[in-house]
C-alpha positions in Angstrom: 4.4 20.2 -33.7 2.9 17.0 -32.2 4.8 17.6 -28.7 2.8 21.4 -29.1 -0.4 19.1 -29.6 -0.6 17.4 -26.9 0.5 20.5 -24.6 -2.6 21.8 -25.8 -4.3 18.7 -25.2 -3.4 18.1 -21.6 -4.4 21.9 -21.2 -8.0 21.2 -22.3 -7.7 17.9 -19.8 -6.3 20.5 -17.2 -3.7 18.2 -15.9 -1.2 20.2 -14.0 0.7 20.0 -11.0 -0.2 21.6 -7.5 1.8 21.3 -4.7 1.9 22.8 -1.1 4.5 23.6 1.6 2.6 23.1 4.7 4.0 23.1 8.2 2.7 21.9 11.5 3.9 23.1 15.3 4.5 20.0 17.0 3.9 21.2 20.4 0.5 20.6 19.6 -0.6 17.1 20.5 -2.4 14.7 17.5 -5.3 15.0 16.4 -5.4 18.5 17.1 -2.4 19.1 15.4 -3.5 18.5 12.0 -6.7 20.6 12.0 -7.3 23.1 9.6 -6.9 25.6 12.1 -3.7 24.3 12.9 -1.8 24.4 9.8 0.5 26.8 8.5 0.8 27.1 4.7 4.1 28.3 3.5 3.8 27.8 -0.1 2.2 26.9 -3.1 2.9 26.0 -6.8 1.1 25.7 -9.5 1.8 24.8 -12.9 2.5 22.2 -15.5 4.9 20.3 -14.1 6.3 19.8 -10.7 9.6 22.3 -10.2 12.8 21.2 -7.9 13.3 21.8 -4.4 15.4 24.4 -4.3 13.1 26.5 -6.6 10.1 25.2 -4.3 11.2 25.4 -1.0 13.9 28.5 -1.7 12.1 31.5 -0.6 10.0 29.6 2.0 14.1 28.6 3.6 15.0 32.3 2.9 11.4 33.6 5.1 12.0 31.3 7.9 15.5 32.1 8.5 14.2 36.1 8.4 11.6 35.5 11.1 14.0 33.6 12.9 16.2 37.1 13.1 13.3 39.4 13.3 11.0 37.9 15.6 7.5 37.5 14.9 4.3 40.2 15.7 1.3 38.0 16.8 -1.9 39.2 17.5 -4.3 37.9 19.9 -7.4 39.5 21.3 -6.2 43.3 19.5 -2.8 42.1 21.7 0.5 42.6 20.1 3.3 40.5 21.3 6.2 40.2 19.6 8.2 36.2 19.0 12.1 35.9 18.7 
């Protein structure tokens, strides 16, 4: 009963945990590489307490190694060209 209490405690405090999977191409030089504009989210999580690596970076492992078969459509200027 007390450990339900203060679950419903830190829920009105909304502490929780947020955490991103962010990658970055490293062909671009600094500073530019860390712009906004630059970065490539690959996953997020959020809950009440952090989870483990494999559960966090699991599907994001499973995604790259997919694109890494399958290529990649990218579209510039209403241009498709396709990245293997």
């Amino acid at each position: 009963m007390a450990s339900e209490s203060f679950l419903s405690f830190l829920n009105l405090l909304n502490i929780f945990c947020i955490l991103s999977v962010i990658a970055f191409l490293v062909e671009i030089p600094p500073p530019l590489r860390e712009d906004i504009n630059n970065i490539i989210l690959l996953g997020l999580w959020h809950g009440p307490v952090a989870p483990s690596s494999s559960l966090l970076l699991g599907k994001v492992v499973e995604n790259i190694k997919l694109v890494n078969v399958t290529g990649v459509n990218i579209f510039i200027n209403n241009r498709k060209s396709l990245f293997q």
